[in-house]
KOLMITOR-956808 format. One record per residue: residue number from 1; x, y, z of N, C-alpha, C in turn. Coordinates in Angstrom, 2 decimals. Layout:
<recs>
(NUM, (X, Y, Z), (X, Y, Z), (X, Y, Z))
...
</recs>
This chain:
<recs>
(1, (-4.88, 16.66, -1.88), (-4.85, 15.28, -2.35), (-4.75, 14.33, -1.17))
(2, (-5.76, 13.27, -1.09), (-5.67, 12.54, 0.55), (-5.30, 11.37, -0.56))
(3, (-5.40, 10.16, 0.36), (-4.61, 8.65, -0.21), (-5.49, 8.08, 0.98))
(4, (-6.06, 7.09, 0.14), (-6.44, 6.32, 0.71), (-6.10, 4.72, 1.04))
(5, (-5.46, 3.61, 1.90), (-5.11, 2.67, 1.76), (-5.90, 1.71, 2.37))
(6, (-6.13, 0.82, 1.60), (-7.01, -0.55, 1.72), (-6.31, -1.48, 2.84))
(7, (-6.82, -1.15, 4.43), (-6.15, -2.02, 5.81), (-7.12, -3.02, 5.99))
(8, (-8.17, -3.26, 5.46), (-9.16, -3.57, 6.19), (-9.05, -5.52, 6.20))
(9, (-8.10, -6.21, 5.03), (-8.57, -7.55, 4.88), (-7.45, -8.38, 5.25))
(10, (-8.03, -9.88, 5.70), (-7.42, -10.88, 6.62), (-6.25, -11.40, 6.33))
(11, (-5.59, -11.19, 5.08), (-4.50, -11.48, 4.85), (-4.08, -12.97, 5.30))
(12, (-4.71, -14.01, 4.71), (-5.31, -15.40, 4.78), (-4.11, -16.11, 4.52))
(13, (-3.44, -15.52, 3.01), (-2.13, -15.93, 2.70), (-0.75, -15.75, 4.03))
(14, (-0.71, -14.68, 5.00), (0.58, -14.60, 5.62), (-0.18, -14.95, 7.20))
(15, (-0.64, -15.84, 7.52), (-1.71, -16.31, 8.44), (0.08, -16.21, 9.78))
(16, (1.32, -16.72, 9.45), (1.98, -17.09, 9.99), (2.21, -15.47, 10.84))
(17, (1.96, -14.11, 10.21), (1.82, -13.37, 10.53), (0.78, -12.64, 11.26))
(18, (-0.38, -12.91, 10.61), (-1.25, -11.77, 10.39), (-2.64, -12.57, 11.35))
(19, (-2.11, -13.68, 11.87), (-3.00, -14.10, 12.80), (-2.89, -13.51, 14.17))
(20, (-1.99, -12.68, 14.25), (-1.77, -11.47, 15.30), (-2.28, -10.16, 15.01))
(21, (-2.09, -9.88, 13.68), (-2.05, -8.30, 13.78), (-2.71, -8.47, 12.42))
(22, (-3.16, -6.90, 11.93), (-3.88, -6.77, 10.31), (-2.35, -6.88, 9.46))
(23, (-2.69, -6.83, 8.15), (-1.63, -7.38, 7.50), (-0.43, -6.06, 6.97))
(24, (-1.57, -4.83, 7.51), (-0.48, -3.82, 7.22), (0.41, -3.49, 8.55))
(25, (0.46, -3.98, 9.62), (0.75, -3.84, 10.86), (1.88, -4.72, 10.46))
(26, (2.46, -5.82, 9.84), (3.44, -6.58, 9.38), (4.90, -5.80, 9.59))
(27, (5.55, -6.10, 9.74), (7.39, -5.25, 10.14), (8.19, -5.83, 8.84))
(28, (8.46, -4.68, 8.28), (9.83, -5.07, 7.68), (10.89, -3.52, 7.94))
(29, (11.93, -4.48, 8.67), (13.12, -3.64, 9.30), (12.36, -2.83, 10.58))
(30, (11.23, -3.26, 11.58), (11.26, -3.02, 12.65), (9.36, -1.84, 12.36))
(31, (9.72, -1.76, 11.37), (8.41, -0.52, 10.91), (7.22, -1.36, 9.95))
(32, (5.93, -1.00, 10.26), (4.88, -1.41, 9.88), (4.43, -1.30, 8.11))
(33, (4.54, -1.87, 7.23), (4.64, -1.71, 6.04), (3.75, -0.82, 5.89))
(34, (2.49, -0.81, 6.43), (1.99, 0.65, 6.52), (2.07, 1.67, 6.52))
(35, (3.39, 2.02, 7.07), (4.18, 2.99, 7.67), (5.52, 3.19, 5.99))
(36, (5.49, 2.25, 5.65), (6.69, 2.85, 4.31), (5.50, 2.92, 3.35))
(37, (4.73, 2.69, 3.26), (3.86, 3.12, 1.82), (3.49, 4.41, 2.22))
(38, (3.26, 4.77, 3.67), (2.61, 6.33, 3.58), (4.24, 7.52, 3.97))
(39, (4.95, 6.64, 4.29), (6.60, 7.63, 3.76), (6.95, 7.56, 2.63))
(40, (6.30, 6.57, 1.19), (6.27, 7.09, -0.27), (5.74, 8.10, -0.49))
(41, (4.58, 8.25, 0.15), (3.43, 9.14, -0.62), (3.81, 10.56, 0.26))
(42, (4.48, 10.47, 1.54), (4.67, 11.73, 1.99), (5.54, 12.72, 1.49))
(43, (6.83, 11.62, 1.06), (8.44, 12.19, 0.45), (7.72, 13.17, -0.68))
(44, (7.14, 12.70, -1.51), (6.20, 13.41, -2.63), (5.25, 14.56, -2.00))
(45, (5.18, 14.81, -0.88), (4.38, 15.53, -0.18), (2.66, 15.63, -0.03))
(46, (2.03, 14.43, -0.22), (1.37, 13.52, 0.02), (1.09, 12.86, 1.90))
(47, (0.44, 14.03, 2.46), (0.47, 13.60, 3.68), (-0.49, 13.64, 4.45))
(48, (-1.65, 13.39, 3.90), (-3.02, 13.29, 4.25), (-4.01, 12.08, 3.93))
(49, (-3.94, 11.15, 4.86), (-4.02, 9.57, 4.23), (-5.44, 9.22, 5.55))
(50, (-6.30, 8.56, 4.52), (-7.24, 7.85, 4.96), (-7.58, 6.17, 4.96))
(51, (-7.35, 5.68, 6.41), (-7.13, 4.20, 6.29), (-8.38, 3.57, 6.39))
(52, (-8.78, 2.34, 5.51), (-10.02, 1.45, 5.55), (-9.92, 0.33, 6.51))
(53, (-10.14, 0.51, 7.67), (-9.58, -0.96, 8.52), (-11.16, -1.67, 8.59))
(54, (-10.58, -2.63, 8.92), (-11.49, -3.88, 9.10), (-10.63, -5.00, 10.00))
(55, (-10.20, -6.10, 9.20), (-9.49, -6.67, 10.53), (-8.45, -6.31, 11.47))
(56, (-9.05, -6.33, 12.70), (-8.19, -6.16, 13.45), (-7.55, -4.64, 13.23))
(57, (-9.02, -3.96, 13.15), (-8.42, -2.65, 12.46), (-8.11, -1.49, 14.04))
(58, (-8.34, -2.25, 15.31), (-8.04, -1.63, 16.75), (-6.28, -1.43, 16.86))
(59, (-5.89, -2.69, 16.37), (-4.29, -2.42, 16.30), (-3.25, -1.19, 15.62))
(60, (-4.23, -0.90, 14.55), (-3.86, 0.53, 13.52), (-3.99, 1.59, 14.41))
(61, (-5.39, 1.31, 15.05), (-5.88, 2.27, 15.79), (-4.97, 2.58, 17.12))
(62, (-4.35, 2.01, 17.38), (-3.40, 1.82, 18.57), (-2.43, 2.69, 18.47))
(63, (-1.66, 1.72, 17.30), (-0.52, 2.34, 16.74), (-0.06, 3.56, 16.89))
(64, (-1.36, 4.35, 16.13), (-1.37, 5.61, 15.63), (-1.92, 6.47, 16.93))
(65, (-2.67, 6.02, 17.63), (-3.17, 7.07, 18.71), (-1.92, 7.22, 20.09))
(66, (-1.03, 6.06, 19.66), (0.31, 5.82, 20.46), (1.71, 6.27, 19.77))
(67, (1.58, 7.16, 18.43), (2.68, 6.61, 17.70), (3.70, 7.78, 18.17))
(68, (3.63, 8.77, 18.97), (4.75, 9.27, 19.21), (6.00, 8.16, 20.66))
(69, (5.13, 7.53, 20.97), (5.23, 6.86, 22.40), (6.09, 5.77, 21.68))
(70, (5.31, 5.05, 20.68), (6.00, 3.78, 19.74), (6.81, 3.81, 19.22))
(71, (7.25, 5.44, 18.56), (8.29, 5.49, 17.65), (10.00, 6.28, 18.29))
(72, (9.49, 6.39, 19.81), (10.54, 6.94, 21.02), (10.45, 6.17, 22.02))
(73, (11.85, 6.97, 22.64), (11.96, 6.45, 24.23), (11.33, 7.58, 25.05))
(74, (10.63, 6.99, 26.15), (10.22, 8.04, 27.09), (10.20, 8.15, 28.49))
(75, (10.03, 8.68, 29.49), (9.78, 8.14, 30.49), (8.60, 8.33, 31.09))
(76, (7.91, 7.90, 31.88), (6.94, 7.88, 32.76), (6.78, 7.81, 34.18))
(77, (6.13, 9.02, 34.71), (6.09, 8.88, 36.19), (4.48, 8.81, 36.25))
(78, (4.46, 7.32, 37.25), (3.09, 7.53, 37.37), (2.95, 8.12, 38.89))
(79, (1.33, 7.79, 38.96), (0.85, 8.27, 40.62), (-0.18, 9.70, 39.78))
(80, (-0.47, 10.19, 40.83), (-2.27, 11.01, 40.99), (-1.81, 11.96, 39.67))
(81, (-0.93, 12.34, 39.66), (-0.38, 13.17, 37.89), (0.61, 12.77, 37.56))
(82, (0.08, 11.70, 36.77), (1.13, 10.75, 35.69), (1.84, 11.86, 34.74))
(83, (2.98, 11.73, 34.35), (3.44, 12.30, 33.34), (4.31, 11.66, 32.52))
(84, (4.96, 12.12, 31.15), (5.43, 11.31, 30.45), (6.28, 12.30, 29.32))
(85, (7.39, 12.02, 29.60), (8.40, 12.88, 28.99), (9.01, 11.83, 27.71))
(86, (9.02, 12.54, 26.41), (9.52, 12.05, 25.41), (11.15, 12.08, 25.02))
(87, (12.06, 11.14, 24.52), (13.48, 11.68, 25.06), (13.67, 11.74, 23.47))
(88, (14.84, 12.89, 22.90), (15.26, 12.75, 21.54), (14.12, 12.39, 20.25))
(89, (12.73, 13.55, 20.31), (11.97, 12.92, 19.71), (12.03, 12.75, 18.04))
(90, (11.81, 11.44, 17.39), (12.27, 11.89, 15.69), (10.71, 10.85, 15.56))
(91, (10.51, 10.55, 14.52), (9.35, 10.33, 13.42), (8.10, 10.88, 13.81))
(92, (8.39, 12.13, 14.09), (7.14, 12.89, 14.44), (6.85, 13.47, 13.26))
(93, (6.17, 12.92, 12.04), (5.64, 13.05, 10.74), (4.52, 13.86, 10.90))
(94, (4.49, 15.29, 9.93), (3.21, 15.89, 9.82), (1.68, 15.16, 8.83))
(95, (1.49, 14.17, 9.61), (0.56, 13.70, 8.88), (-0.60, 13.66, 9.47))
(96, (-1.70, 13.32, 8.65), (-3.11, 13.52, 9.41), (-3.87, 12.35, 9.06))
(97, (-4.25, 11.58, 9.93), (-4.86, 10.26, 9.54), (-5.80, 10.31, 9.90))
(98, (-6.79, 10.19, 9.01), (-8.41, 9.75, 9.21), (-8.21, 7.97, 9.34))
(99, (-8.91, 7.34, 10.43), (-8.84, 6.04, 10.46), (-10.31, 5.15, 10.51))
(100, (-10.88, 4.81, 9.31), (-12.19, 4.32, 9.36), (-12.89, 3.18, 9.03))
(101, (-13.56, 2.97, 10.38), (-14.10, 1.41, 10.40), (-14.71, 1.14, 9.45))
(102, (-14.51, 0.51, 8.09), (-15.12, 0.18, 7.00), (-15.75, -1.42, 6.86))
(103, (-15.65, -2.25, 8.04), (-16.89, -3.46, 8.21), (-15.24, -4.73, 7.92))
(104, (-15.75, -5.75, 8.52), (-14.75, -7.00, 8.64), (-14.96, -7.51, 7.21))
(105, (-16.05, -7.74, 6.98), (-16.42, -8.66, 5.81), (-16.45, -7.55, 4.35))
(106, (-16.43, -6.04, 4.33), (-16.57, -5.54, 3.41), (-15.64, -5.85, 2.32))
(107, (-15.62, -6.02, 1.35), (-14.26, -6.50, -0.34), (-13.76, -5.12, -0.73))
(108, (-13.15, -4.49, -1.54), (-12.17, -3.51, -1.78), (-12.81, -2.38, -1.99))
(109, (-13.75, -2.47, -3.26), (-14.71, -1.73, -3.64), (-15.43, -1.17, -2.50))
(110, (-16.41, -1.76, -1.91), (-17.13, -1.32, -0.98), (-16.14, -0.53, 0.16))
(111, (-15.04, -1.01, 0.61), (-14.30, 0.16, 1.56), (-13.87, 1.12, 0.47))
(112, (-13.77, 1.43, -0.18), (-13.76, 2.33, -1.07), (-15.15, 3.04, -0.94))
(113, (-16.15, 3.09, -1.06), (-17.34, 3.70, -0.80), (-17.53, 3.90, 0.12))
(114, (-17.61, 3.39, 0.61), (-17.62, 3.57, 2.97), (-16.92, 5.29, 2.85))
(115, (-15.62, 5.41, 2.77), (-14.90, 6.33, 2.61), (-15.44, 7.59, 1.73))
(116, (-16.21, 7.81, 1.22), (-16.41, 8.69, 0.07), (-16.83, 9.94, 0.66))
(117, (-17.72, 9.72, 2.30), (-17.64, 11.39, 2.85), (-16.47, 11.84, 3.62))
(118, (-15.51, 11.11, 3.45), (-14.11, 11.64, 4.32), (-13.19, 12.65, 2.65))
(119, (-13.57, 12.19, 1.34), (-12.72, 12.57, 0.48), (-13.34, 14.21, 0.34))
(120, (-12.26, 14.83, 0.10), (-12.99, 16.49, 0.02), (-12.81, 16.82, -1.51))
(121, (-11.52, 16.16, -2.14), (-11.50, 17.53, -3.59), (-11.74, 15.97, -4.69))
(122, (-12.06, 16.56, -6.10), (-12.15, 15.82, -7.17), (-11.14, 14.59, -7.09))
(123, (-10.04, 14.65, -6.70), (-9.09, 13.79, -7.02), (-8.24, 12.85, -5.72))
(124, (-8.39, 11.89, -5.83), (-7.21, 11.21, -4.34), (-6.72, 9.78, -5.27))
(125, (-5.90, 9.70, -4.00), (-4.98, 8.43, -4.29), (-5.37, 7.24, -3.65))
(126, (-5.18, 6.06, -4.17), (-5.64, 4.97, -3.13), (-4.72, 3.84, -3.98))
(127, (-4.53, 3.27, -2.56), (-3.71, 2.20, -3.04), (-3.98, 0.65, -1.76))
(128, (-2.79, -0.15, -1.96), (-3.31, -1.51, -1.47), (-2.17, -1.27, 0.15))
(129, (-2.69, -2.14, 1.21), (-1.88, -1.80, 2.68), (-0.75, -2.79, 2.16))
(130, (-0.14, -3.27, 1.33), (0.53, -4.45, 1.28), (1.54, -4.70, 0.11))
(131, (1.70, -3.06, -0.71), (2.38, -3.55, -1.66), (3.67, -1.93, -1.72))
(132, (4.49, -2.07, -1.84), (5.89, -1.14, -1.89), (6.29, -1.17, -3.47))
(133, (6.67, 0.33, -3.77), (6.78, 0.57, -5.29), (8.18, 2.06, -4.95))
(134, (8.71, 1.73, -6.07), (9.74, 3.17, -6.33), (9.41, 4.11, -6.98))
(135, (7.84, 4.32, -7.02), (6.90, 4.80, -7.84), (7.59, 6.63, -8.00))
(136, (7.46, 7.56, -8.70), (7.21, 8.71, -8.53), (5.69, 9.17, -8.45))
(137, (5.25, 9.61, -7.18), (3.85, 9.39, -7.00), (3.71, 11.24, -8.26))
(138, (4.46, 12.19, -8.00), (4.09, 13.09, -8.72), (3.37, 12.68, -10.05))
(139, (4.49, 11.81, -10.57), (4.48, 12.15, -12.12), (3.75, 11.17, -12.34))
(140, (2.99, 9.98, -11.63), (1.74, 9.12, -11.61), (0.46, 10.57, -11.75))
(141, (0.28, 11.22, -10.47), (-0.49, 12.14, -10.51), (-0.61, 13.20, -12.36))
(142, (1.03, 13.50, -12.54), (0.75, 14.00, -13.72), (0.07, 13.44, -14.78))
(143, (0.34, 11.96, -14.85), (-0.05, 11.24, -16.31), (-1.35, 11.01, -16.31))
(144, (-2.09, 10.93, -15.07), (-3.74, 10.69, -14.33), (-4.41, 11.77, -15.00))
(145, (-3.78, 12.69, -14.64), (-4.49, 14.10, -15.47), (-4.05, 14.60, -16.69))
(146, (-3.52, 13.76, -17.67), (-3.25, 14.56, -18.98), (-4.36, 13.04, -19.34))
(147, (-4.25, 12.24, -19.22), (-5.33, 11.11, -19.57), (-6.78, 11.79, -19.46))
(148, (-7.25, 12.60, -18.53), (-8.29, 12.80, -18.44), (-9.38, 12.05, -18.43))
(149, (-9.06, 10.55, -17.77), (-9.67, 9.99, -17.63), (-10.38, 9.52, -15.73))
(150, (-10.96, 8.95, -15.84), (-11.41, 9.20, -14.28), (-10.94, 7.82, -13.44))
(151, (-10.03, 7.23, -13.98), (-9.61, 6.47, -13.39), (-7.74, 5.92, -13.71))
(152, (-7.13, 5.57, -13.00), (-5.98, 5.35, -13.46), (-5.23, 4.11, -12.52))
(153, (-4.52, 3.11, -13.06), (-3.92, 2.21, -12.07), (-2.77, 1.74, -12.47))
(154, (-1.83, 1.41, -11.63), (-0.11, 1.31, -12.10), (-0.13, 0.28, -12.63))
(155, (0.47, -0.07, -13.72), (0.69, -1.77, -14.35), (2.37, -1.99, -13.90))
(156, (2.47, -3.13, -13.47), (3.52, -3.40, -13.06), (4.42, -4.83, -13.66))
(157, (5.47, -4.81, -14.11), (6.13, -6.44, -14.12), (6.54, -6.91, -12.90))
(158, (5.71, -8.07, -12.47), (5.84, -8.90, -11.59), (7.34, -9.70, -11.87))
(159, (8.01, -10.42, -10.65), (8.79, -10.94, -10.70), (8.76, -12.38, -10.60))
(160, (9.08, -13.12, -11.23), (8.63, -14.77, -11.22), (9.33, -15.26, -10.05))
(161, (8.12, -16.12, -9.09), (8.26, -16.60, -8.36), (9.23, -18.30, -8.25))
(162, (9.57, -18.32, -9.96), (10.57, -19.70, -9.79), (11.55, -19.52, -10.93))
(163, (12.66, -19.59, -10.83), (13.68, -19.84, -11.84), (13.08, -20.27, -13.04))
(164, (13.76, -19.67, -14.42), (13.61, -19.74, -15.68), (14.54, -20.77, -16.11))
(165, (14.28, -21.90, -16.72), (15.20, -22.34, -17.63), (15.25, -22.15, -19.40))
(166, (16.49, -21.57, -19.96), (16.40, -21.29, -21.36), (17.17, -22.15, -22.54))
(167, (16.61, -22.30, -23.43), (17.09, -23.37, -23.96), (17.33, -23.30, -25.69))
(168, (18.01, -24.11, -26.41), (18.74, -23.19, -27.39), (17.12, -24.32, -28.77))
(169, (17.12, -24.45, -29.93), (16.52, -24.91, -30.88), (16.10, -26.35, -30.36))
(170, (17.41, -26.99, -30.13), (17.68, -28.43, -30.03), (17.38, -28.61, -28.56))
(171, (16.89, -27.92, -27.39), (16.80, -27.90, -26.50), (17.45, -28.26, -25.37))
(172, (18.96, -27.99, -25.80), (19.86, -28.01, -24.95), (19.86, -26.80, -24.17))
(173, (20.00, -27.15, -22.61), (20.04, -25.77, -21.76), (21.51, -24.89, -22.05))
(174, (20.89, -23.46, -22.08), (21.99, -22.54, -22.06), (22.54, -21.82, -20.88))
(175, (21.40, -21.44, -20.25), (21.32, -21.04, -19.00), (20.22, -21.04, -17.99))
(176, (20.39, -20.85, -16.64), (18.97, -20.28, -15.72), (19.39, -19.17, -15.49))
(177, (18.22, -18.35, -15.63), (17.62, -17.21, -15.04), (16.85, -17.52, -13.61))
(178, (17.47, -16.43, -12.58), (16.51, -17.07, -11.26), (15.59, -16.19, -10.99))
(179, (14.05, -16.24, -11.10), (13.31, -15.68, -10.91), (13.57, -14.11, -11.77))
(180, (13.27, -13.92, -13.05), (13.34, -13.38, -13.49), (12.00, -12.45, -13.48))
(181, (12.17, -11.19, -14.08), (10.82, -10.35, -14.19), (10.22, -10.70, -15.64))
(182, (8.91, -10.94, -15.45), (8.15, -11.38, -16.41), (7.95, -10.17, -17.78))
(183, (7.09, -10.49, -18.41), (6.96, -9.57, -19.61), (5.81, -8.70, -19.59))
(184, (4.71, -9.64, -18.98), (3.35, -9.74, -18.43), (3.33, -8.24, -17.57))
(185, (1.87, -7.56, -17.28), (2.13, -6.86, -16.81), (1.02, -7.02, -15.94))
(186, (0.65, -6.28, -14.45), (-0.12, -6.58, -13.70), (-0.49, -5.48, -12.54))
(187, (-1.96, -5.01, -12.46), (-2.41, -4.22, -11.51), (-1.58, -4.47, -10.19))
(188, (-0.86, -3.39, -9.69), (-0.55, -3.16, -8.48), (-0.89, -2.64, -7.29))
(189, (-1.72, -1.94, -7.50), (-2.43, -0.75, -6.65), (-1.89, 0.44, -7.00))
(190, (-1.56, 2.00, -6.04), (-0.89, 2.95, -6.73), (-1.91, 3.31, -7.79))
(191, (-3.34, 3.54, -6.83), (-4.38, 4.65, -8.42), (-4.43, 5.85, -8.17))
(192, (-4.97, 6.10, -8.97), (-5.58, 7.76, -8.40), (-7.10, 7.65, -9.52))
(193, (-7.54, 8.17, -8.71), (-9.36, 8.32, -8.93), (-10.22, 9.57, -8.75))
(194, (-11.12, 9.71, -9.86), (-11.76, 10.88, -10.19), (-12.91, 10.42, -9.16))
(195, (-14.05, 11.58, -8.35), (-14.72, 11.51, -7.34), (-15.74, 10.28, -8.23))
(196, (-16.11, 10.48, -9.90), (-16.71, 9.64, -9.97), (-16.77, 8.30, -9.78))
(197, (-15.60, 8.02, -9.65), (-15.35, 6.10, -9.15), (-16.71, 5.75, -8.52))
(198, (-16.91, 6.46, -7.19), (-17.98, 6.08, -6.48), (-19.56, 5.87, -7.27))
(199, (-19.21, 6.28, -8.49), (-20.90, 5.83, -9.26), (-20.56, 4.37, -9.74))
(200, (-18.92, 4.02, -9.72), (-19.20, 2.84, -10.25), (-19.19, 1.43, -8.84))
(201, (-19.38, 1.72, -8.30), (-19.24, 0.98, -6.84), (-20.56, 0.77, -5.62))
(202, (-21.45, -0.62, -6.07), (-22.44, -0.12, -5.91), (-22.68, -0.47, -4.35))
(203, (-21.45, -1.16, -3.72), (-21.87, -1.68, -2.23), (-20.78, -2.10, -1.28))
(204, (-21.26, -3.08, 0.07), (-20.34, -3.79, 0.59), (-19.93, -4.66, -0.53))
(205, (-20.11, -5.25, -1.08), (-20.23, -6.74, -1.76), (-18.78, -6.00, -2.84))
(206, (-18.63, -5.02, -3.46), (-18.21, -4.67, -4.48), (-16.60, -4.94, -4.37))
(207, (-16.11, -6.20, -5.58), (-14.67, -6.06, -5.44), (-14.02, -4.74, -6.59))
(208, (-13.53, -4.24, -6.09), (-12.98, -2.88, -6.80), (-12.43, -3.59, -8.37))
(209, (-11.52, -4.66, -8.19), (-10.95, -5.11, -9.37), (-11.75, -5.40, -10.42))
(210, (-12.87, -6.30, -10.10), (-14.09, -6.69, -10.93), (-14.97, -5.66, -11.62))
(211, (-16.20, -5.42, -11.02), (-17.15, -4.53, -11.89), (-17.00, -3.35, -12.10))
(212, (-16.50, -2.95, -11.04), (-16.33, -1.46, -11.24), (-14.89, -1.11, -12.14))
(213, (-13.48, -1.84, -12.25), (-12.73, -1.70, -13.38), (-13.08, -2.47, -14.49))
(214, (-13.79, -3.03, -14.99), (-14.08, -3.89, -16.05), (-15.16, -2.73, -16.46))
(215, (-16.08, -2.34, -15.68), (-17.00, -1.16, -16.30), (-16.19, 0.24, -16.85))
(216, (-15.23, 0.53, -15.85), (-14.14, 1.96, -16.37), (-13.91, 1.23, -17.64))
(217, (-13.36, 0.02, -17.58), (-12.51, -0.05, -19.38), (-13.59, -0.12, -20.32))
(218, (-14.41, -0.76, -20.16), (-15.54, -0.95, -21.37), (-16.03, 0.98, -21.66))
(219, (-15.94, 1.26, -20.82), (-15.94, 3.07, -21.49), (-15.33, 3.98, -21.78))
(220, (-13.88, 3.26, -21.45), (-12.54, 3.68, -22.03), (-12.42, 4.90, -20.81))
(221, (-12.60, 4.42, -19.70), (-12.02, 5.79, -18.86), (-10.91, 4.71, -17.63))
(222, (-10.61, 4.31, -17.90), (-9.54, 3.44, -17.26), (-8.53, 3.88, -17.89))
(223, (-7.00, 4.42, -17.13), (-5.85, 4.58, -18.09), (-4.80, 3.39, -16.93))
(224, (-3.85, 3.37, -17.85), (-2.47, 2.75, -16.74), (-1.52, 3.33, -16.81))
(225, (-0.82, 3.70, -15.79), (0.70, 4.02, -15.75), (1.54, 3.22, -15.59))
(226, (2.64, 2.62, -16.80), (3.36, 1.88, -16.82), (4.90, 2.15, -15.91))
(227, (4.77, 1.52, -14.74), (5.81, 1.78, -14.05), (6.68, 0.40, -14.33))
(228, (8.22, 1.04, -14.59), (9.31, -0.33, -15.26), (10.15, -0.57, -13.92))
(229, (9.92, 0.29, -12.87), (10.97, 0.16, -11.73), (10.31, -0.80, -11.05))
(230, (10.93, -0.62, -9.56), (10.98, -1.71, -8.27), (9.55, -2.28, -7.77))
(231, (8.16, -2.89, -7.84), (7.55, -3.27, -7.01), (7.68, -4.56, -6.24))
(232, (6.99, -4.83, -5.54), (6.84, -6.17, -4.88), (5.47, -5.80, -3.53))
(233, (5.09, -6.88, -3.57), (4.14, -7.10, -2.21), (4.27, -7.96, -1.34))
(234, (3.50, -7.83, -0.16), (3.64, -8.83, 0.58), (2.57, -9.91, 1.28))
(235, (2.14, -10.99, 0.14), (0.86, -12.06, -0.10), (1.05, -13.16, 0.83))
(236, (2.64, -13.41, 1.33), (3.08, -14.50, 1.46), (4.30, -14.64, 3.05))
(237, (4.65, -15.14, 3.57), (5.69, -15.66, 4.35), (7.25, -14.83, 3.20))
(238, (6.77, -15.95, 2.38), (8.54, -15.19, 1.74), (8.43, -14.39, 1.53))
(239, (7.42, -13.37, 1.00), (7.21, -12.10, 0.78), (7.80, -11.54, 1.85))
(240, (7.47, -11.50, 2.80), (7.70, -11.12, 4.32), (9.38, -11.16, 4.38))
(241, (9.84, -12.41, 4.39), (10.98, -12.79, 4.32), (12.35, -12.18, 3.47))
(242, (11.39, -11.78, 2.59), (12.35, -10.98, 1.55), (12.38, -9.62, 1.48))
(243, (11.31, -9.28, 1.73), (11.40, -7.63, 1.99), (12.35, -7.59, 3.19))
(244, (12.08, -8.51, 4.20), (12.80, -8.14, 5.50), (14.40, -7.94, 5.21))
(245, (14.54, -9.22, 4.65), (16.01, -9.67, 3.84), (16.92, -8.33, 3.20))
(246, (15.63, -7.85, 2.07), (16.60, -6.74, 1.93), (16.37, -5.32, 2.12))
(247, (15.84, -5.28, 3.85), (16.02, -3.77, 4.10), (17.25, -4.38, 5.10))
(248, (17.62, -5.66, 5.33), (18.79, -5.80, 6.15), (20.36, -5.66, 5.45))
(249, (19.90, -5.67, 4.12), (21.25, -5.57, 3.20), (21.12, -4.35, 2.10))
(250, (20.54, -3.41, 2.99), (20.27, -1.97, 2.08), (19.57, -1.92, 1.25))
(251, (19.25, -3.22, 0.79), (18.70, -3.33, -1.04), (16.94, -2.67, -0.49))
(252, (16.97, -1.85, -0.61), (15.43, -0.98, -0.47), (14.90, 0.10, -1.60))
(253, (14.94, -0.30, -2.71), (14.19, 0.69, -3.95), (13.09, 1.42, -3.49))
(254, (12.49, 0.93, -2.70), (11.35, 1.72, -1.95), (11.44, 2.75, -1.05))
(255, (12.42, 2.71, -0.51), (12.82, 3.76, 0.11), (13.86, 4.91, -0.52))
(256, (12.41, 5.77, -1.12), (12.43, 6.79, -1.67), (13.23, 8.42, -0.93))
(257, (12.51, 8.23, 0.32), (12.83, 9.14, 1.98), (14.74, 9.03, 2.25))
(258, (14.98, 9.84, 2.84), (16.31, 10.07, 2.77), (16.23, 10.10, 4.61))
(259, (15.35, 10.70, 5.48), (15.61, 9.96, 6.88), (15.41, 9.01, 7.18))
(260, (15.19, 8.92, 8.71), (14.61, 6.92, 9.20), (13.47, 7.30, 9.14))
</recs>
């Protein structure tokens, strides 16, 4: 089972960020949000992940071709045989990353197709570079396949971005609710997909959300897994702000992983 995550787009909304780096390269608590969506999918044992970069997709590329160096202290002697000793080494993760240039301008769908000769068996995971869930990726995988359908995507309750006010007949206030979770439910990313997806995806141009899921439902092979726990993403500055906020005060539902 590989996983595939969508790195590739400009992330227009967190510009205050991401006018440096791609938007999965973003830090919350010092580590690349990139980096905790594929320690969800690993804890589950899920450790074979294929990334779609596009902007600024050299920095991923960095990362990762550096990441024992990035994620330790080391030393270095240079001169005619440089060498470079690693001290106390830890996040040396058995993972295997395929990292592939899927075009600046390509939309979701289409890096989704770009990718289709890197996938080997009937079934993978793909999800968004930008969104953190307390998901159980297993038992997502289980419900994908008793559906038997060839497509599947997490529905999620979003959390309201402004205080609720509630109010009694006569419309006297009773209380606020601050930013409460809605009722509404809403694609998160977190799919898993039968090899056929790719018949429904006909190009660069293709936004994954649009034709190609509007075509799965009209044939009834679209299912959802209703997840009631923790999501959130990161679209925004406060987004940013708040994830950061609370991996500084423990509050981390997402962190599923029991090391650093």
């Amino acid at each position: 089972m590989q996983v595939v995550i969508l790195c590739g787009g400009m992330g227009t909304r967190l510009k205050e960020e991401t006018e440096f780096r791609p938007k999965p390269m973003v830090e919350i608590g010092g580590k690349p949000i990139l980096w905790h969506i594929m320690k969800i999918y690993s804890h589950y044992g899920f450790k074979e992940f294929i990334l779609c970069l596009g902007y600024k997709g050299s920095i991923i590329k960095e990362y990762f071709l550096n990441y024992e160096y990035m994620t330790n202290d080391f030393t270095i002697e240079l001169g005619s045989e440089k060498s470079i000793t690693v001290h106390n080494a830890r996040n040396n993760h058995d993972w295997k990353v395929t990292l592939a240039e899927t075009g600046l301008d390509t939309l979701t769908g289409g890096r989704i197709k770009r990718i289709e000769k890197y996938i080997e068996g009937d079934t993978f995971f793909a999800t968004y570079g930008d969104g953190l869930a307390d998901i159980d990726i297993r038992e997502l995988l289980a419900f994908h396949r008793r559906s038997g359908k060839t497509a599947t995507l997490t529905g999620f309750h979003p959390i309201s971005r402004f205080g609720v006010i509630e109010v009694d007949k006569d419309y006297t206030v009773e209380r606020f609710r601050e930013k409460p979770r809605l009722d509404g439910l809403i694609s998160g990313g977190f799919f898993v997909f039968n090899r056929k997806i790719f018949d429904y995806i006909d190009g660069d141009d293709s936004i994954l959300e649009r034709q190609p899921m509007h075509r799965l439902a009209e044939e009834r092979q679209l299912a959802m897994y209703h997840h009631q726990g923790f999501w959130h993403s990161m679209d925004t500055y406060r987004d940013f702000l708040d994830l950061n906020r609370m991996w500084e005060e423990g509050k981390t539902p997402w962190k599923v992983w029991n090391d650093d």
